[in-house]
C-alpha positions in Angstrom: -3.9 5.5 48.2 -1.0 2.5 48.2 -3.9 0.2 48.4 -6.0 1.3 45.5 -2.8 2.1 43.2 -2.2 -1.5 43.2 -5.8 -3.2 42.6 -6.1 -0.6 39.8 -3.0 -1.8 38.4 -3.6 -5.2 39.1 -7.0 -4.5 37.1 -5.3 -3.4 34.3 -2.8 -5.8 34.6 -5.4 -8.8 34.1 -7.0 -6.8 31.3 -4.0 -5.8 29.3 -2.3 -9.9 30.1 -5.8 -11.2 29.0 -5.3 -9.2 25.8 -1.4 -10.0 25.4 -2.2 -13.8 25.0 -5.6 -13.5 23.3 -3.3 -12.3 20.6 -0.5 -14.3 20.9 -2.3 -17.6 21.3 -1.2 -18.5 24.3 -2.8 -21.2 26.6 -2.7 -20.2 30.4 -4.0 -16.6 32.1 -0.8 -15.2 33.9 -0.3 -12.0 35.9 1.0 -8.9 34.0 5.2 -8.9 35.2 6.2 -5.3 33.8 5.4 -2.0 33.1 5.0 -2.7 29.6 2.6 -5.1 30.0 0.4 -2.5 32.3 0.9 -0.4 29.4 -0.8 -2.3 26.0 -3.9 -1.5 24.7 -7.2 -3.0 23.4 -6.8 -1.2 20.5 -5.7 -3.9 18.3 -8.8 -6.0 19.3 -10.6 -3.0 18.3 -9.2 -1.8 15.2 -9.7 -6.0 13.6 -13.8 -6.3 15.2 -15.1 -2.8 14.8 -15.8 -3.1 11.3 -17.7 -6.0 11.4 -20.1 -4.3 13.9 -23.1 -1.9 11.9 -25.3 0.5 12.9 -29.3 0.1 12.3 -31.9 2.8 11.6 -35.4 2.0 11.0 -38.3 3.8 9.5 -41.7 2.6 11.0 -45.3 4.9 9.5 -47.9 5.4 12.3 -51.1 6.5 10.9 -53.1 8.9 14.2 -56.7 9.9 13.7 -57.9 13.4 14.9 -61.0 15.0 14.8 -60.9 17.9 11.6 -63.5 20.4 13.3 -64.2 19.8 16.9 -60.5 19.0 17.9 -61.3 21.9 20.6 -60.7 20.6 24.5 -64.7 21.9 25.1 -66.0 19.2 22.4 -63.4 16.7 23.8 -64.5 17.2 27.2 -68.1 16.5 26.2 -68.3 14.6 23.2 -65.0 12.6 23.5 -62.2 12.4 21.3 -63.9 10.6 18.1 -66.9 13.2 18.2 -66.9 15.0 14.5 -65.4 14.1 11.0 -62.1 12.4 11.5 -58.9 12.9 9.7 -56.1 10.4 9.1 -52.3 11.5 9.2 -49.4 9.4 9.0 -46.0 9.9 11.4 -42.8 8.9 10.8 -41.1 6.8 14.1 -37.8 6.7 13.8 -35.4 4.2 16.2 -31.8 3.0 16.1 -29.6 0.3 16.7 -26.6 -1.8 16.2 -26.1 -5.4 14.4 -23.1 -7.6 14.0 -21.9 -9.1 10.5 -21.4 -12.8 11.0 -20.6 -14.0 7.3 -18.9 -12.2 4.7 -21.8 -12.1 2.2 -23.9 -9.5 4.5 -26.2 -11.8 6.6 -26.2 -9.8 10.2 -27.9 -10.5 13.4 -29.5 -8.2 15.5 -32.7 -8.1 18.1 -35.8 -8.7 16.8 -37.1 -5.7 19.0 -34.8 -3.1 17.4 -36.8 -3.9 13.7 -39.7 -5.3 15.0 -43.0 -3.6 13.1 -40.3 -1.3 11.0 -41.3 -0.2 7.2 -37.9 0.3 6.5 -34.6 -0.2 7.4 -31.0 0.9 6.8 -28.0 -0.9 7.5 -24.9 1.8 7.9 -21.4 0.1 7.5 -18.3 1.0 9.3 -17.0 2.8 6.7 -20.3 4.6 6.3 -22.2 3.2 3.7 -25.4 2.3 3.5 -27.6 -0.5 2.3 -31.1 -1.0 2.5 -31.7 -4.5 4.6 -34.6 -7.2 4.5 -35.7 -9.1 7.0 -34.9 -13.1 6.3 -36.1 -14.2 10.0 -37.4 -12.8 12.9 -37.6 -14.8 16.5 -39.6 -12.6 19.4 -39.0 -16.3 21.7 -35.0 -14.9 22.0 -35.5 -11.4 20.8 -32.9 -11.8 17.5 -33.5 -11.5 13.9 -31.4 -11.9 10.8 -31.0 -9.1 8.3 -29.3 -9.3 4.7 -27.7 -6.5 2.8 -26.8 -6.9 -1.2 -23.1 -6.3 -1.4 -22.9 -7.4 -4.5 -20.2 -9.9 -4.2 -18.3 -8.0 -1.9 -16.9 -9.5 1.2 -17.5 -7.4 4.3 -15.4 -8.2 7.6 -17.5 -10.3 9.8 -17.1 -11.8 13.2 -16.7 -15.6 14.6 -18.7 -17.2 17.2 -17.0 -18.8 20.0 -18.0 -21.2 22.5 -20.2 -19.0 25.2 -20.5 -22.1 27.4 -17.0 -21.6 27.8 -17.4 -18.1 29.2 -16.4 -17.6 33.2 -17.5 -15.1 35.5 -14.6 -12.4 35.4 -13.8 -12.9 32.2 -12.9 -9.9 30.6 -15.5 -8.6 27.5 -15.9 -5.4 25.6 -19.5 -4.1 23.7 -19.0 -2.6 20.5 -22.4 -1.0 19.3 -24.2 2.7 19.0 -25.2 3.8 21.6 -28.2 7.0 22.2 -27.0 7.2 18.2 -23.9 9.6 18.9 -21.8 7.1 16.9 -19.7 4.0 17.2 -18.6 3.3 20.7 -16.5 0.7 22.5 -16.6 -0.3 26.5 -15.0 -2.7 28.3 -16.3 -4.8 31.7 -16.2 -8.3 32.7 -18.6 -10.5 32.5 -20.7 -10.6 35.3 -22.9 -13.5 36.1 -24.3 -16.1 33.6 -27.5 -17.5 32.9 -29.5 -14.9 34.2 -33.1 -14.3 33.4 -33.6 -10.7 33.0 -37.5 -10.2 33.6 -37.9 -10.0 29.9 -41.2 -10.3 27.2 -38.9 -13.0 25.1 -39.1 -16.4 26.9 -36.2 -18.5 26.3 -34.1 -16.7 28.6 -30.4 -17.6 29.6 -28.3 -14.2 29.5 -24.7 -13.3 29.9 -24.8 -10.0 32.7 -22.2 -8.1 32.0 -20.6 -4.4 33.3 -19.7 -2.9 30.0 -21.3 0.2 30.0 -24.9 -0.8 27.5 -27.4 2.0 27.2 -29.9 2.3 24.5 -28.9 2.3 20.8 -26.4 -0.8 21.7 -29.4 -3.5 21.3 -27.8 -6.1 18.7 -24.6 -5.2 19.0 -21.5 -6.9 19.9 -19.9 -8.3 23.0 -16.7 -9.5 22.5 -14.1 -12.1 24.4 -10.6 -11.2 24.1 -9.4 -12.9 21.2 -12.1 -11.2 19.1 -14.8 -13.8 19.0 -18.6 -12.9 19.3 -19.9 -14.4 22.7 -22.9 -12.5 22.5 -25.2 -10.1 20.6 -26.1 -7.4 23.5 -29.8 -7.3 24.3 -30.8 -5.2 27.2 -30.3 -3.3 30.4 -31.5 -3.0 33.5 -32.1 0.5 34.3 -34.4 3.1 36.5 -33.3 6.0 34.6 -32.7 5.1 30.7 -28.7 5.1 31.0 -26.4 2.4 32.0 -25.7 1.0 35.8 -23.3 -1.7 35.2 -26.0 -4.3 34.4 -26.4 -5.3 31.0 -27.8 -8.3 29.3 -26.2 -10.2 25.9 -27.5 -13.8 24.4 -25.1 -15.8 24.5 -23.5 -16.8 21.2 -24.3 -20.4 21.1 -28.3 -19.2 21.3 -27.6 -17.1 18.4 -25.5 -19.7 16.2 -29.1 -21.6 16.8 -31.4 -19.3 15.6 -28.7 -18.6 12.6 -28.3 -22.1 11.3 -32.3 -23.2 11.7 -33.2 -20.0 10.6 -31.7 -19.3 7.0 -32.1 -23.3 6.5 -35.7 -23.2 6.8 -36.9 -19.3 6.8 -38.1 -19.5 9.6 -36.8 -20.8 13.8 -37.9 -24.2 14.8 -36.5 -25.0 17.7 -36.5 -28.2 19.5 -38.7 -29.2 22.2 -38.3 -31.2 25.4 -41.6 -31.7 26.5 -41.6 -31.5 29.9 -42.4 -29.2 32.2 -41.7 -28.7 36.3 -40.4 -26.4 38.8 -37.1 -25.2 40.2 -35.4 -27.2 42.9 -35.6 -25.2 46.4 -33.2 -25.8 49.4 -36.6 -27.7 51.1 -37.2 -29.7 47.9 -33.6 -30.5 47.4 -33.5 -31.5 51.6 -37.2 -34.0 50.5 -35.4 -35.8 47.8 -32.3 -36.2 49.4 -30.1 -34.0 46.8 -26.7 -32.6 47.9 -27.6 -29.6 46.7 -31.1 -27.3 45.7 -29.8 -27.8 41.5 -32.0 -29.1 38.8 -35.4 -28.7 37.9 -38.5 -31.2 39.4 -40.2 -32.4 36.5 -44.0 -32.2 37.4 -45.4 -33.0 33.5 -44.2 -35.3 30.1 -45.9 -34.7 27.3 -46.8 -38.4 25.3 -45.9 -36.9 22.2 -42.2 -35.8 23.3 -38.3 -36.6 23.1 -38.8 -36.8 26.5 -41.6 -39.0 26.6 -39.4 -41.4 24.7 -36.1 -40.9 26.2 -37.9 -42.6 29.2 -38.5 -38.8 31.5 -40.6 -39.2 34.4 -43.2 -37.7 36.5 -40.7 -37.1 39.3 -37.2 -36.9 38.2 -35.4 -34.3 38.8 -33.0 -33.1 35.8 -29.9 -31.6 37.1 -27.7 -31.7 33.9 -28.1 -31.0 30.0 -24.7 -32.3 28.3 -22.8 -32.3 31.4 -24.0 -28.5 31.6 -25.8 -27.8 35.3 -29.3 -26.9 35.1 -30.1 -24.4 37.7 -34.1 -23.6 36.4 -36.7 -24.1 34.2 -35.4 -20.9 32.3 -32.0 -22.6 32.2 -33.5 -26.0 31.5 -35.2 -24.3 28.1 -32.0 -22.6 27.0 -30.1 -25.6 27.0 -33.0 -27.8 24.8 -33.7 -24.8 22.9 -29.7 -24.0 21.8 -29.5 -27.7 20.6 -30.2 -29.1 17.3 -32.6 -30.9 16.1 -31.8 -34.7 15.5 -28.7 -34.5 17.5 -28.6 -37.0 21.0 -29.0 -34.8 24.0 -27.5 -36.2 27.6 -30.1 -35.7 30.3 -28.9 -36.0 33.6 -31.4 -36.9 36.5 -31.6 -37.8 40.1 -34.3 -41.1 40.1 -35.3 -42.3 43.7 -32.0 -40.7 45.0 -29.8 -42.4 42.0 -28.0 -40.5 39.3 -29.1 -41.4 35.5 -28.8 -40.4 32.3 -30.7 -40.4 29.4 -30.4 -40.1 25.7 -32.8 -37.6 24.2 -32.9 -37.5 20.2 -33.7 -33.4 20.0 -37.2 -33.2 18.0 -39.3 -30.3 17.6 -42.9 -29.7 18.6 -45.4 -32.0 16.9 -48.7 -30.7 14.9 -50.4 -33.2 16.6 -53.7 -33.0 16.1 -53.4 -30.6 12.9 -54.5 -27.2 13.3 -57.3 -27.8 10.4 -58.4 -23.4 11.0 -61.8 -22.7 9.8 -63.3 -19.0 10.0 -66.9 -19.4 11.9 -69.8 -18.5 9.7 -73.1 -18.0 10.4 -75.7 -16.6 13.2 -73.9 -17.7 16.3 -72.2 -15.4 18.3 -68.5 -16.4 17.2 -69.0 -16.0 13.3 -65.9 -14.4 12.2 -64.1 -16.4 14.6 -60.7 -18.2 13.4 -60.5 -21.2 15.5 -58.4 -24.2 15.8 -57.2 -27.3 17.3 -54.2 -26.5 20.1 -51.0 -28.7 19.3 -47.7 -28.1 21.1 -46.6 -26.8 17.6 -49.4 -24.6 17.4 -49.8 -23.7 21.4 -45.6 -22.6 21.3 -46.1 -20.8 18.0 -49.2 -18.4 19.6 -47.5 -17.7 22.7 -49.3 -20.4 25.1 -48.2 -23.4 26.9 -47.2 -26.6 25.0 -49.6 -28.4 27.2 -52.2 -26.7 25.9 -55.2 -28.5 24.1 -58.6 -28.1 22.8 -59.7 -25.4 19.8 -58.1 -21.9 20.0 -59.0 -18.5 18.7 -56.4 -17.6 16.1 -58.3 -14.3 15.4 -61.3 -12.5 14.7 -62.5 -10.5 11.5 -62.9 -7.2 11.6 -66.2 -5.9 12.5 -67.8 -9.8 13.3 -69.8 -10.8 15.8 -66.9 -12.7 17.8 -64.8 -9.0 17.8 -68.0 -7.5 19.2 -68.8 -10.1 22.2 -64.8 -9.7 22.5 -63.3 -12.8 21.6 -59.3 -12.3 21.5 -56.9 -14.4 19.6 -55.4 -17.2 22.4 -58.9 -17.7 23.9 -59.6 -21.8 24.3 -63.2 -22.6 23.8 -63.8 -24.8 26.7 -67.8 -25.2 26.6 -70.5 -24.7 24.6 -74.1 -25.0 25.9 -72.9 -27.5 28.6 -71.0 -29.9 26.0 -66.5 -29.8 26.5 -65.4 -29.0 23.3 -62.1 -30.5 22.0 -61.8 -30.1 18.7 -63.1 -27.8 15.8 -65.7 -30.0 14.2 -67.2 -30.5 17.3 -67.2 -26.7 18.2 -68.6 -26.2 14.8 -71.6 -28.9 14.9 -71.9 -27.6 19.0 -72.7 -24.0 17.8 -74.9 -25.2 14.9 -76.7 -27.1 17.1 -77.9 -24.2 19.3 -81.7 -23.5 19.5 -81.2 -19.8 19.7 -79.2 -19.6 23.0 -75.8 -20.0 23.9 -74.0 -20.3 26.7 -70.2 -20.4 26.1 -67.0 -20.8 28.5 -63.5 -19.8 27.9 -60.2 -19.5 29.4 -58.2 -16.7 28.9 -54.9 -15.9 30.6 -56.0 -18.7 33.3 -59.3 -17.8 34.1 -62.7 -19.0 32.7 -64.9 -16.5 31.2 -68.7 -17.3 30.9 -71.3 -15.3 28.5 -74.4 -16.0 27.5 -76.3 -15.0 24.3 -80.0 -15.7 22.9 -81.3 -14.7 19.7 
């Protein structure tokens, strides 16, 4: 009991000390020396960033069909579910969660899955007001988006950034958000690892793990050093039965400073691109090359048209350091390009032939090179009411496939064409038509033209090439 008395205190201690000289300023961690030290609070933290943290409720309408007359189980069982007249109903969804003010004017951040697809949305203040919002941008690649309220020239508490690269393991953080919507809630943790990939849909992923209690409701929310600064906006949890285990997720603040700045400059996130692509440095890759330690990322591809291309990358290096940061993976290897800012010199470190280099990287984003030029097929042939067009690294990022992607790409189908009903999806690449490689729309165009009644087509889709064949 002696034993645990003390780490408890000592616990406390650090938390409480941590606190102390957030407040004061001071320079240097110490160890608490008194009872009254044991003793102090995070309220004051509290009481000055709570406000600055809101609550979000959104509104989405889901229209359901149901059959008007034969909605019985008997006609369901043998006629199916459509069988009959069909009636349309709409249903209101309704979700929650949190966001975090970061300017004074009423520009908050928040995920992009907690108003992702919503009709409306509602911003509730700490003090219990509430403001209709607007979407200004929303990113799905880092899972944030940026809200505005109209305060009408009032200026709302908001919360500073501070430098997440700065963040240690142990440091001590506490979540502000709302969680399962009973209300405002604070928890306190430490954080718990860093640039963690947490399995997730978005894929630039670097996250800070925390133990602060997260559960749902606390998406976009705040997670908070101990002098009051935002070092992240809380994302996710991992979780086998909806509530929290002591393993949550947060984007680190300098991600969301990114997405901020581009974002509201342009209305929309471009992001800058290395161009380069490879795979993480195992203990029997690191032992080949001669490395002192399995770090870095083994580049395998360089795009021509890249910063990396022209920074002087090669097939073959190894990059172990972005700015003096470590690169442990690809994932951490993207977080590091993608948190930079375009035009700004990045510092790529690598391991040549067993000799450590760097090299200066002007930050660019992905070119439209070739331009998309989309046409909507037309015609006869069996993709009319195909959108296709030509795959750039701008284009491939911006529908979700690899920057090394090229040829012509289905954007989309119309509704009811001929390409919907052989099952063309949006992200196939038209590899072949009749024998002939296709590479770019024109050629696609004059390929399908060209047909004498039959063709025979090849895609790829999700890896795999899909072959169909269709005569008139």
């Amino acid at each position: 009991m002696n034993r645990y008395f003390l780490n408890f205190a000592s616990i406390c201690g650090a938390a409480v000390m941590a606190l102390t000289f957030a407040l004061s300023a001071a320079a240097e961690d110490v160890v608490p020396t008194s009872q009254s030290q044991v003793m102090l609070s995070f309220a004051p933290l509290v009481k000055k960033a709570a406000p600055a943290v809101v609550n979000i409720f959104t509104k989405t309408r889901i229209t359901q069909t149901r059959s008007t007359i034969f909605d019985d189980p008997f006609f369901k069982r043998f006629f199916g579910g459509n069988f009959g007249p069909q009636q349309q109903r709409q249903k209101i969804q309704n979700s929650l969660g949190s966001g975090v003010l970061v300017d004074g004017n009423g520009t908050i951040v928040t995920n992009f899955h907690v108003v992702n697809g919503a009709d409306e949305i509602t911003v509730a203040l700490h003090d219990r007001r509430e403001f209709d919002a607007r979407v200004l941008v929303a990113d799905e690649r880092t899972d944030l988006a940026i809200l505005k309220i109209d305060v009408e020239g009032e200026t709302l508490p908001y919360l500073e950034f501070t430098d997440s690269d700065n963040l240690e393991v142990g440091d001590l953080v506490i979540a502000i958000g709302n969680p399962f919507g009973v209300g405002q809630t604070v928890t306190s943790g430490i954080v718990s690892a860093l640039d963690r990939s947490a399995g997730l849909s978005n894929d630039i992923q670097s996250f800070i793990q925390t133990d602060a209690a997260i559960n749902p409701g606390n998406s976009g929310g705040a997670l908070l050093t101990m002098d009051g600064k935002l070092a992240g906006i809380n994302s996710a949890i991992f979780s086998k039965s909806g509530g929290s285990l002591g393993i949550g997720f947060a984007i680190p603040a300098n991600m969301v400073k990114a997405v901020l700045t581009n974002g509201l400059a342009t209305g929309k996130v471009v992001r800058p691109w290395l161009g380069a692509m490879g795979q993480a440095v195992t203990s029997d890759v690191a032992d080949g090359l001669g490395l002192e330690k399995p770090v870095g990322v083994l580049v395998s591809r360089v795009h021509p048209d890249s910063a990396a291309y022209r920074s002087g990358l090669r097939v073959g290096d190894v990059i172990v350091t972005i700015d003096d940061k470590e690169v442990y993976g690809p994932e951490a290897l993207l977080f590091r390009v993608a948190s930079g800012v375009i035009g700004k010199t990045a510092h790529v470190g690598v391991v040549r032939e067993g000799k450590h280099r760097t090299l200066d990287m002007n930050l660019q984003p992905a070119p439209e090179i070739p331009p998309r030029d989309n046409i909507t097929l037309s015609g006869r042939e069996p993709l009319a009411g195909a959108v296709i067009g030509n795959l750039s690294p701008a284009y491939a990022l911006e529908l979700g496939l690899s920057a090394f992607a090229e040829g012509v790409v289905v954007a989309g189908t119309v509704q009811g064409s001929l390409a919907e009903r052989y099952g063309l999806r949006p992200r196939d690449i038209l590899l072949m038509v009749n024998g002939e490689k296709i590479t770019n729309v024109n050629q696609a165009q004059k390929a399908l033209l060209a047909a004498q009644g039959t063709w025979d087509i090849s895609i790829r889709r999700r890896g795999r090439t899909l072959s169909f064949k269709v005569s008139s």
